[in-house]
C-alpha positions in Angstrom: 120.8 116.3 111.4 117.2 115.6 110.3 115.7 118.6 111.7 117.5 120.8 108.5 115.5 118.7 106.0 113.2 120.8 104.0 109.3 120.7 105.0 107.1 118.5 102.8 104.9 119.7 100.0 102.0 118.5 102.2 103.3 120.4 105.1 102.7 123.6 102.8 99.4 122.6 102.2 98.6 122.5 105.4 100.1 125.7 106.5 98.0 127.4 103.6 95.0 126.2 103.0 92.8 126.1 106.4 90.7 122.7 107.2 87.1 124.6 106.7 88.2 125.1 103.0 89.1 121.7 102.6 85.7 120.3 103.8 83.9 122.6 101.7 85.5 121.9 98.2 85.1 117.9 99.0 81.7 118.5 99.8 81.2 121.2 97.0 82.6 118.6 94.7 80.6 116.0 93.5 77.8 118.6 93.0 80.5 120.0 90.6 80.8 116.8 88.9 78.0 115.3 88.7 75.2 118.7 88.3 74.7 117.8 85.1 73.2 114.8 86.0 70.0 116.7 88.1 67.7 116.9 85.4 68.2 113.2 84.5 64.7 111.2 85.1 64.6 108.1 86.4 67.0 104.9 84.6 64.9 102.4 83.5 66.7 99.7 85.8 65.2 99.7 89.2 64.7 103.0 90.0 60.7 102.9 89.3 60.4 99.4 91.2 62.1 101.7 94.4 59.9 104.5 94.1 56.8 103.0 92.2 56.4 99.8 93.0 57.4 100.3 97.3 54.2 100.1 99.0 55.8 101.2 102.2 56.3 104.9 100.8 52.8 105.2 100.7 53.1 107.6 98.1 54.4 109.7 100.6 51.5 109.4 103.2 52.2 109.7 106.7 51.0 106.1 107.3 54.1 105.1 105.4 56.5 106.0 108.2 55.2 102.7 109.9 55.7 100.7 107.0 59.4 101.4 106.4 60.2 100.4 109.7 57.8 97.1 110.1 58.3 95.7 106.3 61.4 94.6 104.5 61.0 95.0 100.6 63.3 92.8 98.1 64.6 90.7 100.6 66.1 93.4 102.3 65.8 95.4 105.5 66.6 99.0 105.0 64.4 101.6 106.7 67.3 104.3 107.0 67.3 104.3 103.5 63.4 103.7 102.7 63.2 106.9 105.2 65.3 109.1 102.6 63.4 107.8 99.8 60.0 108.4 101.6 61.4 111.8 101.6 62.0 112.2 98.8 58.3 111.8 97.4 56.6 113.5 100.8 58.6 116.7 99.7 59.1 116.9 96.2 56.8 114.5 94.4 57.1 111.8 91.7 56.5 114.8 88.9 60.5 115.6 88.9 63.2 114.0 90.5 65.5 117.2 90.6 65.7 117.5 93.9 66.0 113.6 94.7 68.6 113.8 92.6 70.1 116.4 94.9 69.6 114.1 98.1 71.3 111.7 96.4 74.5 113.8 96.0 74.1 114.9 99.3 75.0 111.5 101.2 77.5 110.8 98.4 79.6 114.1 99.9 78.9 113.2 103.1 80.6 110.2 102.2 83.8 112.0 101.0 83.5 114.2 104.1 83.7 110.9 106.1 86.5 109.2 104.0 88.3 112.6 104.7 87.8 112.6 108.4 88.9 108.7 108.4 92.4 109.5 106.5 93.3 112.4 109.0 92.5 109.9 111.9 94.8 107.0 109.9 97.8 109.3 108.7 99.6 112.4 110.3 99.6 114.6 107.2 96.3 116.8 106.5 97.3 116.6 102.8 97.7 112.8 102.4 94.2 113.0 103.8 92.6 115.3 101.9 94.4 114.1 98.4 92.7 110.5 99.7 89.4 112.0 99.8 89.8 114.4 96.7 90.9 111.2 94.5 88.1 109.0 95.8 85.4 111.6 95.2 87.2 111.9 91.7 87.4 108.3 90.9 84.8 106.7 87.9 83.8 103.4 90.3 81.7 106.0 91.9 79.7 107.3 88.6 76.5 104.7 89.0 75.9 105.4 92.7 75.8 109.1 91.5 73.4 109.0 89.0 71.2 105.9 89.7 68.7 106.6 92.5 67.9 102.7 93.4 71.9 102.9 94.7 70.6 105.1 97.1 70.9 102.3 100.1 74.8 102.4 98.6 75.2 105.9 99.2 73.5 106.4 102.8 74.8 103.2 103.8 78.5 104.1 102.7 78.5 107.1 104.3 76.9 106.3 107.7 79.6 103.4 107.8 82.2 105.3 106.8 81.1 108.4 109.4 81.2 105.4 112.0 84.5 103.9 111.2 86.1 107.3 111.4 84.2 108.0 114.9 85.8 104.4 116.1 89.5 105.5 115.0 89.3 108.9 116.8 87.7 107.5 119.9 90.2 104.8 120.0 92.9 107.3 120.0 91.0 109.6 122.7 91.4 108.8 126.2 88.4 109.1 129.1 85.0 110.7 128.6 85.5 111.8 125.5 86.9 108.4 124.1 83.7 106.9 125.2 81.5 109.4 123.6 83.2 108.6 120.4 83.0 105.0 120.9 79.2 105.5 121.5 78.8 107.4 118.7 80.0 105.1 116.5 78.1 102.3 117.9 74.8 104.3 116.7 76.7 105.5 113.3 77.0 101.7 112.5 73.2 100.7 113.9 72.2 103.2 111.6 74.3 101.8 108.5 73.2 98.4 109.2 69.7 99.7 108.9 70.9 101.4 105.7 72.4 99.0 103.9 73.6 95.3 104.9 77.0 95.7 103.1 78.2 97.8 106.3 78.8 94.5 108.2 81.7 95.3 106.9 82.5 97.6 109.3 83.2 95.5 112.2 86.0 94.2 110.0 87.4 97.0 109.0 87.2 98.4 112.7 89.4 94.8 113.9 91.9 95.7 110.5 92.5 99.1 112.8 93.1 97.4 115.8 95.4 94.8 113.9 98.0 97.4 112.2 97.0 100.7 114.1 95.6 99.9 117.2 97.3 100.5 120.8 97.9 98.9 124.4 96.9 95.0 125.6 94.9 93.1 123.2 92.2 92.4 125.9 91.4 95.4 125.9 91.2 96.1 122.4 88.8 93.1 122.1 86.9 94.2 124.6 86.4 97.5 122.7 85.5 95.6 119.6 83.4 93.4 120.6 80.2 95.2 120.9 80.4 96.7 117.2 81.2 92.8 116.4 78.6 91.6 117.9 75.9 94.3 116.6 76.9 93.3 112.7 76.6 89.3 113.4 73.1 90.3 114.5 72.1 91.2 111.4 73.9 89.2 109.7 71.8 86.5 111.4 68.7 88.1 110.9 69.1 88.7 107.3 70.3 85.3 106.6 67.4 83.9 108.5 64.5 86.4 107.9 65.2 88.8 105.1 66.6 87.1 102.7 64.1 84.7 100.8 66.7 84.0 97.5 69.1 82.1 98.8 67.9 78.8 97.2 70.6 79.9 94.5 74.0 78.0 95.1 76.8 80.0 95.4 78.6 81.2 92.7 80.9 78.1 90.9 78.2 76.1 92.8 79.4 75.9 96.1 81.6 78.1 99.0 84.9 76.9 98.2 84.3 77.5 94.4 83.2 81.0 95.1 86.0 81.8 97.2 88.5 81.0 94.2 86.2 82.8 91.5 86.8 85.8 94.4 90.9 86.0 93.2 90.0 87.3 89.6 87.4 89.7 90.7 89.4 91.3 93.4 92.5 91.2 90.9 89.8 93.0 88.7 88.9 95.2 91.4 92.4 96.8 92.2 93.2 96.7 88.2 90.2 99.5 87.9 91.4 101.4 91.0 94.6 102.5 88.7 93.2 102.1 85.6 89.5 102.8 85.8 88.9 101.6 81.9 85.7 100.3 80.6 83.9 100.5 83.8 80.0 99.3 83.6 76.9 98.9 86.1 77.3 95.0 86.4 80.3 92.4 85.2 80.6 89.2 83.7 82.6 87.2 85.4 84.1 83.3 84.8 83.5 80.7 87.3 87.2 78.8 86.9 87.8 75.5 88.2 90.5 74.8 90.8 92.5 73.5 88.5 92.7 77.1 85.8 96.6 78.2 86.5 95.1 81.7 85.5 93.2 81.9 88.2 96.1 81.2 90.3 97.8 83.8 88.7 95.4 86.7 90.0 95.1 85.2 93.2 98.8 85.6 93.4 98.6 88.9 91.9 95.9 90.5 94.3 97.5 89.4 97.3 101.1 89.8 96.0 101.2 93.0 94.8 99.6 94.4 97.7 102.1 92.8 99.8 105.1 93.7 98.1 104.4 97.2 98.0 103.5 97.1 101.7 107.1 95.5 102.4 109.1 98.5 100.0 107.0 101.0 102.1 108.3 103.0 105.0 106.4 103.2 107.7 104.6 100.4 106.2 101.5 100.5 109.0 99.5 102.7 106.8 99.8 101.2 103.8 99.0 97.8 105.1 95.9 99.4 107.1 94.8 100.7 103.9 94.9 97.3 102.1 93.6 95.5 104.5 90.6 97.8 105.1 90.0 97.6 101.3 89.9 93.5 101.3 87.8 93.7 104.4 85.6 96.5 103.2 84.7 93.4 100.2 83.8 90.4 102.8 80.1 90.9 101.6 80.4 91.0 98.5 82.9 88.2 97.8 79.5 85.9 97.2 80.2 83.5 99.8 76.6 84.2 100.2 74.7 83.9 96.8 74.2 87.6 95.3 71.9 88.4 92.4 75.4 90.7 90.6 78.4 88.8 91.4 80.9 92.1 90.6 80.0 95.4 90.3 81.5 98.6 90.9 79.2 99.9 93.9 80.6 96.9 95.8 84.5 98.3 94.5 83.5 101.8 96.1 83.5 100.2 99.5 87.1 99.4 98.9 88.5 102.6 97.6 88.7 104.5 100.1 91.7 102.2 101.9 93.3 101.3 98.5 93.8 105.0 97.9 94.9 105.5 100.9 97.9 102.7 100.6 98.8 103.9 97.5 99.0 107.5 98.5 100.8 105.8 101.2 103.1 104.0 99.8 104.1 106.7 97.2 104.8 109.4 99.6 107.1 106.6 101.7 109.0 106.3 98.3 109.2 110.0 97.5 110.5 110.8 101.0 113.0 107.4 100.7 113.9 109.3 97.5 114.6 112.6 99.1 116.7 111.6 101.3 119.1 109.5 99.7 120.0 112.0 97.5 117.6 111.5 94.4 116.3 115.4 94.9 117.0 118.0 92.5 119.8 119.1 94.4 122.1 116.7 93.0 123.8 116.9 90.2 123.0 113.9 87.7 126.3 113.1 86.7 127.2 112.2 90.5 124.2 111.4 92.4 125.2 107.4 92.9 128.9 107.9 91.3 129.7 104.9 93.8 128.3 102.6 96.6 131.3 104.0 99.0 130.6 108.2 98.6 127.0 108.4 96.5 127.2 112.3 96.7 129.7 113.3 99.5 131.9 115.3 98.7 130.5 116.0 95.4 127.9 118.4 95.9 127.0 120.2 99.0 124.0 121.1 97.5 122.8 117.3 97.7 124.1 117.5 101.2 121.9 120.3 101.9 119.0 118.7 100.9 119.5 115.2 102.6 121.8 115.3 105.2 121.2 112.4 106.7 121.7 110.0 104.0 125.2 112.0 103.0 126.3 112.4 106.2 125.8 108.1 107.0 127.4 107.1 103.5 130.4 108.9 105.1 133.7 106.8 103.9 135.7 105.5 107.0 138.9 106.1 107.4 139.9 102.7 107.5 138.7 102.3 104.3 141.2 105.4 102.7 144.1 103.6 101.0 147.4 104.4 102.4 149.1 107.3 101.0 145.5 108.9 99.8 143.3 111.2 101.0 139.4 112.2 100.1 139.1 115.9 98.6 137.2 118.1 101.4 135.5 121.4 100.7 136.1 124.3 102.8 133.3 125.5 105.3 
């Protein structure tokens, strides 16, 4: 009887509102947020040490194209993004950074675009998706990559990854020719990220979370898939630990691996605190280094792992919600300062992880609206008898409520071994 359920809000969205539109206000979007920031100069953090003090731009000479790609600059290799900034000054100058400014917001809805097309690859429903996408292109955590041109690398890196995340998920659900197109594609999407920004080793993470909760047929083959997107981030992760990166005399944060994985439970606590509550946000966060022996560190360890987990388990279907989390813990690997970092906690590394929070969430509330729905919580039940008792919540009651969730009526049913002799139920004609 489940076919004479009502069709879902999103369902009407979908029938409405056609996918071009959707595209265009989440890529219209953060230009409409963030326009005012355009005729912003340049913030007196690092921006000037990007575009001043790079000698591979070369001012904008032609001579720096070989420099971005044969020199790493601040112990980092990043020529995708030195490219864009090279740009940047070959075209418009270093008299006003209007139009840099408008790059900027460029790859940051391009991003959206791609955290769109991932959620309508994860979930069935177009408006889950685009209500992922609208929420993370509304969300605060992603006001300093907007406005601060040194996050630049954040941006282009975010959403090449992203691009090649989503490109994995739809390949892996294609079949043949096109499957491997996809699967091609996203290998280059992801050597261009890495070339972007380190963070996106993530992505081979991420892609092995998909495979974990969404992923189909024999695990060889799965693996087999994998592997090459594996094996292209552990490349650079060994180059950059072995060529790039010239600050790693530092010790770890709380002086050594083990210590910084525990200081990770309050800043990933902190992390999915600000994803529902995005209060007091700032570009960089002090954060303690606890001993093993601080019960409140304990405590947010318990809490980031067991909140998650307990909404995943009062979610049905739970596979997207637990995809979602588990894409936004993996999404953090680099950032979790295993490897010494000059900022500990910030929120450009939290905008890495939004994307599959939001998506649980969203998730996990629809599974409890529907859950809702049809066990007779709707509007069409009258108040006064909508759980008048465990044997008949709403039947015979109201055939309104029956209407709306038949299933759930129609199952609570009273037996009739369970009528007391010598009574009958009340029935209602038709």
């Amino acid at each position: 009887m489940t076919e004479d359920l009502p069709d879902k809000p999103t369902q009407v969205v979908q029938d409405r509102v056609p996918a071009w539109a959707e595209y265009l206000l989440l890529a219209a979007l953060p230009y409409l947020l963030y326009g005012h920031t355009l005729f912003y100069g340049l913030l007196g953090i690092d921006d000037t040490l990007y575009y001043f003090g790079n000698p591979a731009l070369s001012e904008g000479r032609l001579e720096g194209l070989g420099r971005i790609f044969t020199t790493y600059y601040y112990s980092d290799y990043f020529p995708v993004t030195q490219f864009t900034l090279w740009l940047d000054v070959a075209l418009f100058g270093t008299q006003s950074w209007f139009f840099a400014r408008v790059h900027e917001l460029a790859w940051f809805a391009a991003g959206v675009l791609a955290v769109r097309k991932l959620a309508g690859e994860l979930v069935e429903s177009r408006g889950l998706a685009f209500s992922v996408a609208l929420l993370f292109a509304l969300h605060p955590a992603g006001t300093s990559t907007a406005v601060w041109l040194a996050e630049r690398k954040n941006v282009v890196g975010f959403a090449l990854s992203f691009a090649a995340l989503a490109c994995y998920v739809s390949g892996r659900r294609k079949e043949g020719r096109e499957s491997q197109a996809r699967l091609a594609g996203a290998w280059v999407l992801l050597a261009l990220a890495l070339l972007a920004k380190t963070h996106a080793v993530a992505v081979p993470a991420m892609m092995f979370v998909y495979e974990l909760t969404r992923g189909h047929g024999a695990w060889t083959r799965r693996l087999l898939v994998w592997f090459p997107f594996a094996l292209l981030g552990a490349t650079l992760v060994a180059l950059s630990l072995t060529v790039f990166r010239n600050d790693l005399q530092q010790p770890p944060l709380g002086g050594s691996r083990a210590a910084a994985l525990f200081a990770a439970g309050p800043i990933l606590a902190r992390y999915l605190a600000h994803t529902v509550a995005p209060f007091n946000l700032a570009f960089y966060y002090a954060v303690d280094e606890p001993g093993f022996e601080s019960g409140y560190a304990w405590a947010l360890w318990l809490a980031a792992l067991g909140g998650p987990a307990l909404l995943t388990l009062l979610s049905r279907p739970r596979g997207a919600v637990a995809c979602g989390w588990l894409l936004g813990f993996a999404a953090l690997l680099p950032a979790l300062n295993l490897v010494p970092q000059p900022v500990p906690m910030s929120d450009h590394y939290h905008w890495w992880a939004l994307p599959g929070w939001l998506l649980a969430l969203a998730a996990a509330l629809e599974s409890a609206y529907t859950r809702g729905r049809r066990s007779g919580l709707g509007a069409g039940c009258p108040r006064g008898l909508r759980w008048r008792s465990r044997a008949s919540r709403c039947w015979p009651f109201s055939r309104a409520c029956c209407t709306a969730s038949p299933r759930s009526c129609s199952s609570r049913r009273p037996s009739a071994s369970r009528n007391r002799p010598g009574r009958t139920r009340p029935t209602r004609a038709g």
